[in-house]
C-alpha positions as CSV (number, residue, x, y, z in Angstrom):
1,X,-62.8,60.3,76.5
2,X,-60.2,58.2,74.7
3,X,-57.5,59.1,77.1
4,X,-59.6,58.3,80.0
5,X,-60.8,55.3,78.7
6,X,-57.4,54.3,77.9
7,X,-55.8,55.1,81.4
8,X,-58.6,53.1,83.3
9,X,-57.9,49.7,80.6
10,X,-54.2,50.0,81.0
11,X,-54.4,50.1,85.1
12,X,-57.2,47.6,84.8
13,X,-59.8,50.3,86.7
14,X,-61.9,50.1,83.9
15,X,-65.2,48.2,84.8
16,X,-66.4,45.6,81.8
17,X,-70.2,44.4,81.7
18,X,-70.9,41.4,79.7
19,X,-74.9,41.6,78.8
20,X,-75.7,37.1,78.3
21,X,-73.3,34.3,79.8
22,X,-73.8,31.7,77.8
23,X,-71.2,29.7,75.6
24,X,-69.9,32.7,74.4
25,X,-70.3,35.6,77.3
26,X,-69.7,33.3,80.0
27,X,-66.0,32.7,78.9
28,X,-65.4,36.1,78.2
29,X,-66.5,37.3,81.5
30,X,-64.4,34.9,83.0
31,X,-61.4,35.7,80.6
32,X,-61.4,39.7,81.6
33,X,-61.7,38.5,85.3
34,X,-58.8,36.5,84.9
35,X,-56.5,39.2,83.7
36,X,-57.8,41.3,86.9
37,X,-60.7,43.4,85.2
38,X,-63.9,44.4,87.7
39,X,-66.2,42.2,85.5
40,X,-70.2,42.3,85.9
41,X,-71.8,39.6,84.2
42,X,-75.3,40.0,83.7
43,X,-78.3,37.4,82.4
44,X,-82.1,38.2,82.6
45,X,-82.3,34.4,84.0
46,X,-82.2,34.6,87.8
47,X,-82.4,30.6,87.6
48,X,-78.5,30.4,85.9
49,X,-77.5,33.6,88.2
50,X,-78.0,31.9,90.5
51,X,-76.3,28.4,89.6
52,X,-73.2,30.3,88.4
53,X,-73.3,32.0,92.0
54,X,-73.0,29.4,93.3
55,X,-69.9,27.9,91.2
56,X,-71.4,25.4,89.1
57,X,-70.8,26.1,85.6
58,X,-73.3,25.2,82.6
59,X,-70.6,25.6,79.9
60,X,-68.0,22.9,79.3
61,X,-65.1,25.0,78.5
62,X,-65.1,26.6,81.8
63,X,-65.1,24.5,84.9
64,X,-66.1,24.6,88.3
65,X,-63.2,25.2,89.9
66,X,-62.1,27.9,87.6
67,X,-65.5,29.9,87.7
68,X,-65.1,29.5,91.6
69,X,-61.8,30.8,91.3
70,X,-62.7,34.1,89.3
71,X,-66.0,34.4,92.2
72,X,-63.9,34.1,94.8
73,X,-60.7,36.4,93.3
74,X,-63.4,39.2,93.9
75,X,-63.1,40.3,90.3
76,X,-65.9,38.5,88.9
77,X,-69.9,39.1,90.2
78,X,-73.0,38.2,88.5
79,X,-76.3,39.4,88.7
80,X,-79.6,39.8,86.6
81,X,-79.6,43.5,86.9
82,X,-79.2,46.3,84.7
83,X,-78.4,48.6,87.4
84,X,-75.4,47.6,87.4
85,X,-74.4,49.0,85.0
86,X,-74.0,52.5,86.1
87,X,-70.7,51.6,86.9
88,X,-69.6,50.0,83.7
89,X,-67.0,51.4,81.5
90,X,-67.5,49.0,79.1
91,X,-70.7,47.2,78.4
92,X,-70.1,43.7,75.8
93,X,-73.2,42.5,74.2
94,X,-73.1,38.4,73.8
95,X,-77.1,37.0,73.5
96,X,-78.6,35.0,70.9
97,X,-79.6,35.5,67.7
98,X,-81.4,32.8,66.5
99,X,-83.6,32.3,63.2
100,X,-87.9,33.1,63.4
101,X,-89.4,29.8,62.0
102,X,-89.5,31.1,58.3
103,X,-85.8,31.4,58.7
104,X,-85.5,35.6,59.1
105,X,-83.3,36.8,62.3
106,X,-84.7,37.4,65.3
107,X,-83.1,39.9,67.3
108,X,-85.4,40.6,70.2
109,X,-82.3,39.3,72.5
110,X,-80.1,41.9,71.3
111,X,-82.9,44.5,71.3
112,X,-83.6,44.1,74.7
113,X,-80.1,44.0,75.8
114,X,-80.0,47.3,73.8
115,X,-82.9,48.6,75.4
116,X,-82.1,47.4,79.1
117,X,-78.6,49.1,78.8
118,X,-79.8,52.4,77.2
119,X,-81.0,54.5,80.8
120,X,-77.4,53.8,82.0
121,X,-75.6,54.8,78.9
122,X,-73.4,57.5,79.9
123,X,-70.4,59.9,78.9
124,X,-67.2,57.9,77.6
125,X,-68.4,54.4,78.1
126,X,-68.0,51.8,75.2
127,X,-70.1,49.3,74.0
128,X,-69.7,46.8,72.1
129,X,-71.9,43.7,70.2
130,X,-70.3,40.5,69.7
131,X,-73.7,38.6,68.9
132,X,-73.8,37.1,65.4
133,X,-75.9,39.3,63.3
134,X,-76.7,40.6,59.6
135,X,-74.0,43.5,57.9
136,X,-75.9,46.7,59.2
137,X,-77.1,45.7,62.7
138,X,-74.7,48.0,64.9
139,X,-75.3,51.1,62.9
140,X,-79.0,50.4,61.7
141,X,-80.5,49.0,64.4
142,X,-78.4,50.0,67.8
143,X,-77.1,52.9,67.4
144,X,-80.6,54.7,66.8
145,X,-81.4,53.9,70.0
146,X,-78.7,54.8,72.2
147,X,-78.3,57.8,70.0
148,X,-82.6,58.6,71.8
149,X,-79.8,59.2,75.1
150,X,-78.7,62.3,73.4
151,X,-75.4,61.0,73.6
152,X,-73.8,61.2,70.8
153,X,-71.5,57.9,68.9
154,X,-67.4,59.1,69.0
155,X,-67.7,62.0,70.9
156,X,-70.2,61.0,74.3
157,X,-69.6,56.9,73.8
158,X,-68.1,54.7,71.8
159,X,-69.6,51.9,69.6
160,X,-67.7,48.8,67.8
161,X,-68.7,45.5,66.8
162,X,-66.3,42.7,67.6
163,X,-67.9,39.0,65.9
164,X,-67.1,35.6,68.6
165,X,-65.0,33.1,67.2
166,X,-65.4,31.0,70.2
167,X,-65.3,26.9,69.2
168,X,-66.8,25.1,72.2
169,X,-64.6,22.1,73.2
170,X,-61.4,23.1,71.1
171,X,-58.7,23.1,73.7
172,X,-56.3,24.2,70.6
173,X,-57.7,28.1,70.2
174,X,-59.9,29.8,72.9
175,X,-61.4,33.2,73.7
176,X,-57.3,35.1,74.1
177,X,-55.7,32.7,71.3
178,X,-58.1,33.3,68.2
179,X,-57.7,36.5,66.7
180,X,-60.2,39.0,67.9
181,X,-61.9,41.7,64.5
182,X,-63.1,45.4,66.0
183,X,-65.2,47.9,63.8
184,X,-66.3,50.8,65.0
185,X,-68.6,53.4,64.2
186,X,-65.7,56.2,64.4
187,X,-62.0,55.4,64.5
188,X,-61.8,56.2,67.9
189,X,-64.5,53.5,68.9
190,X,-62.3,51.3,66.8
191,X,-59.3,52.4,68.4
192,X,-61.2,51.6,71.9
193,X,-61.8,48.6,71.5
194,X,-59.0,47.5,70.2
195,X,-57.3,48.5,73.2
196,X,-59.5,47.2,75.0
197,X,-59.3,43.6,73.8
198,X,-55.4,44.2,73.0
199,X,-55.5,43.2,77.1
200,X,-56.7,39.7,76.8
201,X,-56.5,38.6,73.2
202,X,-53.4,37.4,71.8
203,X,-54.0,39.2,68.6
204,X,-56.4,41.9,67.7
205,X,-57.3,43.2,64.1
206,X,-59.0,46.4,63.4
207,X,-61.4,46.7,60.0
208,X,-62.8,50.0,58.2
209,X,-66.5,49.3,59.6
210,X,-68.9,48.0,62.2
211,X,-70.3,46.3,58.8
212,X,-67.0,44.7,57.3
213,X,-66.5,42.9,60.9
214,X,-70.2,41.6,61.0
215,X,-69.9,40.5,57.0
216,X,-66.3,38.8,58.8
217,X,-68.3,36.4,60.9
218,X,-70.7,35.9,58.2
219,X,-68.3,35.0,55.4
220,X,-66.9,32.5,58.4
221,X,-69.7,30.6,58.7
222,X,-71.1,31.0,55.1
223,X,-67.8,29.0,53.6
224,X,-68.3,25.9,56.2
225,X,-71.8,25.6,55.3
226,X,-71.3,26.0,51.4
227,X,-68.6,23.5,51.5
228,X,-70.2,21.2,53.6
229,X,-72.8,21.4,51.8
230,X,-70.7,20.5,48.6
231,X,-69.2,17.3,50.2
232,X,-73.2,16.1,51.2
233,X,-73.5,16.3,47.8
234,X,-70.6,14.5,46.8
235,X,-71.9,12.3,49.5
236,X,-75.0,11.8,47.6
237,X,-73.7,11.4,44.2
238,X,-70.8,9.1,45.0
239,X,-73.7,6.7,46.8
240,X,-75.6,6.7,43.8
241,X,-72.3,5.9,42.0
242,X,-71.1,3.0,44.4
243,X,-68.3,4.6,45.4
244,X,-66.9,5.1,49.0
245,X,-67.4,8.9,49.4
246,X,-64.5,8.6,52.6
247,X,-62.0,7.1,50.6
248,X,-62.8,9.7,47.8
249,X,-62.1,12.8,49.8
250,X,-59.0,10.9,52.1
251,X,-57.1,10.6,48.4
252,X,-58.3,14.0,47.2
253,X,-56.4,15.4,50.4
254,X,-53.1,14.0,49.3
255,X,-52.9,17.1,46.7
256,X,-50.5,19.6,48.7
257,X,-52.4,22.7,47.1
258,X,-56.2,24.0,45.4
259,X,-57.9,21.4,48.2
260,X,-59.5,22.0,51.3
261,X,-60.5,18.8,52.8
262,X,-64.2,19.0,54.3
263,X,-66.7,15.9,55.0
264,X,-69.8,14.7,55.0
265,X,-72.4,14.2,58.1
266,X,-76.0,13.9,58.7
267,X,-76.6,17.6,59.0
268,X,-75.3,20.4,60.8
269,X,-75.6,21.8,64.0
270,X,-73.9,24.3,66.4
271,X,-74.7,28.0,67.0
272,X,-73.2,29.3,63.7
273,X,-73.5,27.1,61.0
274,X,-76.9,26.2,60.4
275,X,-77.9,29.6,61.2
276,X,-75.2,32.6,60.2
277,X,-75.8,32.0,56.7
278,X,-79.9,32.6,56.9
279,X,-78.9,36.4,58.1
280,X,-76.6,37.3,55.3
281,X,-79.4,36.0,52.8
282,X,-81.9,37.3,54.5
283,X,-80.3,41.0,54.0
284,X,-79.9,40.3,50.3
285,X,-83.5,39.6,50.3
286,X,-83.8,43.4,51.5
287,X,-82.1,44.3,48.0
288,X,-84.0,41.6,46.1
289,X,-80.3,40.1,45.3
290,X,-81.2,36.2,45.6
291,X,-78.1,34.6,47.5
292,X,-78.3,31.3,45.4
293,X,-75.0,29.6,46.9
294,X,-76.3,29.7,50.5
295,X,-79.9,28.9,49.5
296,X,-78.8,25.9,47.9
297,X,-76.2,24.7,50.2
298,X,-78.6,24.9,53.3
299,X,-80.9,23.2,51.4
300,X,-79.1,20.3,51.0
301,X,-77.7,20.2,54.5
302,X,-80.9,20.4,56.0
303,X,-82.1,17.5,53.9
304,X,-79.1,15.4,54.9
305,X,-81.3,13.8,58.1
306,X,-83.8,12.8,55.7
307,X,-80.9,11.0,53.8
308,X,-79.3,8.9,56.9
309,X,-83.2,8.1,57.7
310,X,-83.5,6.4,54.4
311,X,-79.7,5.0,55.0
312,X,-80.9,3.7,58.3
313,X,-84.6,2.2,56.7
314,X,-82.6,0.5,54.1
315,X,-80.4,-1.6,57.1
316,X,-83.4,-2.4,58.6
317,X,-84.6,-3.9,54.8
318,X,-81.3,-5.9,54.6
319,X,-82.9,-7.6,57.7
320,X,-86.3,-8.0,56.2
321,X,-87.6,-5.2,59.3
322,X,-89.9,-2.0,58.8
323,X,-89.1,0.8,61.1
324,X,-92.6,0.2,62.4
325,X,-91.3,-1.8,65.5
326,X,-87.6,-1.7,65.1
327,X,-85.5,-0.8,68.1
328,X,-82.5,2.4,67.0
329,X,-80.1,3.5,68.7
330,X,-78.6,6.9,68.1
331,X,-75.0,7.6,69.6
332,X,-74.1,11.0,70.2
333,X,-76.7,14.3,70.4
334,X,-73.8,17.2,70.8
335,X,-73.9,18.7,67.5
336,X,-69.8,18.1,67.9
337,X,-67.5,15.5,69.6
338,X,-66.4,16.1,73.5
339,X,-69.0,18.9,73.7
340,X,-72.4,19.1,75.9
341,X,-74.1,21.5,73.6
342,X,-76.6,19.7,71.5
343,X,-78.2,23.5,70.1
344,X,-79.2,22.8,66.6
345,X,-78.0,18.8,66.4
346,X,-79.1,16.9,63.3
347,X,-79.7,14.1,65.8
348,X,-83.0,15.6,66.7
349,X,-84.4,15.4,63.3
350,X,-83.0,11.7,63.2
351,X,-84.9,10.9,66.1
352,X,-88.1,12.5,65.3
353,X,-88.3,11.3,61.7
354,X,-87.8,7.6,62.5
355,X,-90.5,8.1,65.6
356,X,-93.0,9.2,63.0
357,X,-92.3,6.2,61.2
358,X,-93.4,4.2,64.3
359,X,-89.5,3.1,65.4
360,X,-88.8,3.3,69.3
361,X,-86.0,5.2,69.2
362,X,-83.3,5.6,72.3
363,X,-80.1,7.0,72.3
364,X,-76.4,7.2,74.0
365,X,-74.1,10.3,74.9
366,X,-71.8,10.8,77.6
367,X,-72.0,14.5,77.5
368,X,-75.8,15.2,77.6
369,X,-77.8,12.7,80.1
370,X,-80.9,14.0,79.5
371,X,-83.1,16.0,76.1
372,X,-86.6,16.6,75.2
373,X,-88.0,15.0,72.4
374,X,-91.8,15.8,71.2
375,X,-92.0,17.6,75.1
376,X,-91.2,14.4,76.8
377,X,-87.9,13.9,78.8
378,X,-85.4,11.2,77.4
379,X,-82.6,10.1,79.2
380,X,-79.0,9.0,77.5
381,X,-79.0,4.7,77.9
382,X,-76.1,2.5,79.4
383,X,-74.1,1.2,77.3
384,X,-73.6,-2.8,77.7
385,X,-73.1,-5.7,75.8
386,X,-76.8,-6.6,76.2
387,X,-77.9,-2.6,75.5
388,X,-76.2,-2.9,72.3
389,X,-77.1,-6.2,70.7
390,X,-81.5,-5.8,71.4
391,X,-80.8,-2.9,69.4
392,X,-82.2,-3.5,65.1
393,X,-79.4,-0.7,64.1
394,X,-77.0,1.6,66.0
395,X,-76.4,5.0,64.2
396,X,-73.4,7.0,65.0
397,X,-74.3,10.4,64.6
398,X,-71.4,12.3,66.6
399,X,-68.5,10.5,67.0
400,X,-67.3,11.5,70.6
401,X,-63.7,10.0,71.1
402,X,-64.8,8.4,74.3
403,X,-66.3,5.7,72.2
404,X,-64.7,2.4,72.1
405,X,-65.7,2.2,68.1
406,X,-65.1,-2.1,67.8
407,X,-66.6,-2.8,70.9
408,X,-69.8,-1.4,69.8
409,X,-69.4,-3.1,66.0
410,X,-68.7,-5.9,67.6
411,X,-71.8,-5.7,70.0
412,X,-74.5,-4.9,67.2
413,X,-76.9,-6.2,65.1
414,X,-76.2,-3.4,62.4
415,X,-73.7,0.2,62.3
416,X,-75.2,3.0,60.4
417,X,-71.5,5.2,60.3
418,X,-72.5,8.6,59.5
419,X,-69.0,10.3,60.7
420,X,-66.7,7.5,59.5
421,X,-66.1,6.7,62.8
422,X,-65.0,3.0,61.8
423,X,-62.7,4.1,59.6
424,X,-59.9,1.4,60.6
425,X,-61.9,-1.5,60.9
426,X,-62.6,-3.9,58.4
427,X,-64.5,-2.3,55.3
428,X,-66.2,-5.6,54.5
429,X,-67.7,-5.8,58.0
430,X,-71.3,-6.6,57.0
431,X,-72.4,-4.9,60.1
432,X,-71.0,-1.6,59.5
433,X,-73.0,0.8,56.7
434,X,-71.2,3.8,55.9
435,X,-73.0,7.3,55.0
């Protein structure tokens, strides 16, 4: 099996599935296309099959012409069924794993990924999950059922966990420049997939276990979200203290060893961050060990929203307005500059907590023209002179580089700066109030 595995990825015969094309299955079907692998990408929605068959792509990284390119190069198809499959040497798992409301992991998308792939599971294919999960999910939850085949893991198919470390927009590091983790079940899944990825990926490094690269990913996301939750904190405290947090950290940065510079925002957002955590400490939970650090942390980044609201009410104050009435703008919804994904954006909890406070609320972005707020359909506003000065206060909540920062200071009544985003312009400006 490992030889003939082997022989069809080195003479690119071997067939690769990819099971979910979104912002992280997408570009990897694309990236095995583009190094001349017969690639299947597969999505239960017939809606986006069909819109990526027809060579519009829904993720930013990848663009038109180059998903046309891998269509017509003959090397990429897509379709919404599991039949096929059969034909697949290797099958890559990349779905969702969001968060149930009470904050526990919901893996029915990987389940039924699982579940759709299992009657065409057959001798010396390899599988592999690179969906975000909890330490334990590979060889807990998915190899139980493919082992109901009768197959059996390192002899009849191989098995390995490989985490994404895919960072929408970054033009820096994508899907064959960051380097790729493999686990597997046996050493010779490991050493499959591995070789697998050794074809596309820059730089590949195997781990002892499925469940040391799933805690990889974890510990990833975990240490962004504790230390941004420490600088929200520091946030808080230095605005209690008068002190300009900004200037604080910018000075603190200067020492050329024991710092890492991180800074604060009005919450988190993304596909990792404000969720990865929530699966390691919901596993703890499963050996009543309390993970204090991430509890707290997310606590105080998911408060942060709460905090601009208050920054924003107190503007309005200076002004001698209530947010009953007042006109706010909110630039940016991508949960990150120069990106269209606004999954998880603080900006909807800004939006929604000044609208229960009886503000009209509209809001600016480049990359997103159109989201659903309260099940009603908002579109992004045109930015002009006029646009910007009926506004009461502007917030800045993702500070997209296309933004021409002094023309819209200049333009409005008030600046709520939540990303220092005027950093540069005059600090006395009475306009401008910083997080």
């Amino acid at each position: 099996m490992l030889e003939t595995l082997k022989d069809k990825i080195d003479h690119r015969n071997a067939r690769v599935a990819i099971i979910g094309l979104g912002y992280v299955g997408f570009p990897v079907a694309v990236a095995f296309s583009e190094n001349q692998f017969p690639v299947t990408g597969l999505d239960v929605s017939t809606s986006k099959v069909k819109h990526l068959n027809a060579g519009r792509s829904d993720v930013a990284d990848i663009k038109d012409e180059r998903l046309h390119a891998a269509l017509s190069s003959g090397f990429l198809s897509i379709t919404s069924q599991y039949e096929a499959l059969a034909e697949s040497d290797v099958i890559i798992i990349c779905v969702p794993t969001p968060l149930s409301k009470t904050k526990d992991p919901d893996l029915t998308f990987i389940v039924a990924a699982v579940e759709g792939l299992k009657p065409h599971l057959r001798k010396g294919q390899l599988v592999i999950l690179e969906s975000t999960t909890y330490p334990g999910t590979t060889d807990e939850l998915i190899l139980p059922i493919l082992h109901d085949t009768g197959l059996v893991v390192g002899q009849d198919f191989s098995l390995a966990f490989s985490p994404e470390r895919i960072d929408p927009g970054n033009k820096e590091y994508t899907f064959e420049t960051i380097p790729k983790i493999v686990g597997g079940i046996t050493p010779l899944c490991t050493e499959l997939a591995v070789h697998l990825y050794q074809q596309i990926v820059t730089r590949v490094i195997p781990v002892s276990t499925t469940r040391t690269a799933e805690m990889v990913k974890i510990l990833e996301n975990t240490f962004r979200s504790v230390n941004i939750g420490l600088v929200n904190e520091i946030a808080l405290i230095c605005d209690k203290l008068e002190i300009n947090v900004w200037e604080t950290i910018e000075a603190a940065s200067s020492k050329p060893f024991g710092f890492l510079p991180f800074f604060p925002g009005p919450g988190l957002g993304g596909h990792c961050i404000p969720i990865d955590p929530h699966y390691l400490s919901w596993k703890l939970k499963t050996l009543d060990y309390p993970a204090r650090f991430i509890s707290l942390a997310s606590e105080i980044n998911a408060n942060m929203p709460y905090y601009v609201v208050s920054k924003i009410l107190d503007t309005l104050n200076q002004d001698q307005k209530s947010a009953n009435g007042s006109r706010i703008l909110i630039l940016g919804v991508a949960y990150k500059p120069d990106i269209n994904d606004e999954r998880e954006s603080p900006a909807f909890d800004v939006i929604e907590l000044l609208e229960n406070k009886m503000a009209t609320v509209d809001y600016h972005d480049p990359f997103i023209p159109e989201i659903t707020i309260s099940n009603k359909q908002v579109s992004s506003i045109t930015l002009t002179d006029e646009a910007l000065a009926a506004y009461d206060c502007v917030t800045i909540i993702t500070d997209h580089s296309t933004y021409d920062i002094a023309y819209i200071v200049n333009h409005s009544q008030r600046v709520v700066d939540t990303r220092n985003a005027t950093k540069g312009l005059d600090n006395s400006h009475s306009k401008i109030i910083k997080l």
